[in-house]
Steps between C-alpha positions, in 0.01 A plus 500: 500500500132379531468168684128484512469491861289751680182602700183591226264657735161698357147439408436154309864429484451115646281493244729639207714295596334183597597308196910566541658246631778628704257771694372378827153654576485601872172635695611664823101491662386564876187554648398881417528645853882367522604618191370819587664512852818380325520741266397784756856356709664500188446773337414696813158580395220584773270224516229609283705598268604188403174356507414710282784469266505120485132500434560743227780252381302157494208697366729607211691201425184271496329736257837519266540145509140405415455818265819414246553133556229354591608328835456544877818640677444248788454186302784237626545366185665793355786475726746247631527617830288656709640650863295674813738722512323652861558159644834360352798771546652684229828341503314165488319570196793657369678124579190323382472763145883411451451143558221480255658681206839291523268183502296634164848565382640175508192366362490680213849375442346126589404209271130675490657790393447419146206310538708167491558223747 
């Protein structure tokens, strides 16, 4: 049975999505060099590797998002939340994703929900 919950990860899907009201737009951003040595622990990539690769990545995903729709990729105001994931742990931005989505929940459910009140 579908509940409509789930993660929609891929190129311009905050923006696909950015007028549905029940999806929470999340940006998980970092200085380049710790997202690189993150990935590189992660992944257990050699260091320039992952330079490499998350350059390739940002380079991509700027030009995709600015090619078909028109935006840029690191504008805030596409997303609701924005997290330095390098700086804040990943089970605290896990904690503060959750927290976030139950809170859009409930207000779409609110008395703004349907543009009342």
């Amino acid at each position: 049975m579908a509940t409509g919950e789930g993660v929609i990860l891929g190129r311009g899907a905050v923006v696909l999505l950015r007028e549905h009201p029940g999806a929470l737009r999340v940006r998980l951003d970092g200085p380049a060099d710790r997202r690189a040595r993150q990935a590189a622990a992660i992944q257990s990539l050699e260091p320039e590797a992952a330079d490499r690769a998350c350059a390739q990545f940002d380079r991509t995903h700027e030009a995709c998002c600015r090619q078909f729709y028109g935006v840029q990729v690191q504008d805030p105001a596409l997303y609701h939340v924005v997290l330095d994931s390098t700086s804040i742990e990943f089970d605290a931005c896990v904690e503060i994703i959750a927290r976030a989505a139950g809170c859009l929940a409930q207000a779409a459910e609110g008395p703004f929900a349907n543009g009342l009140a």
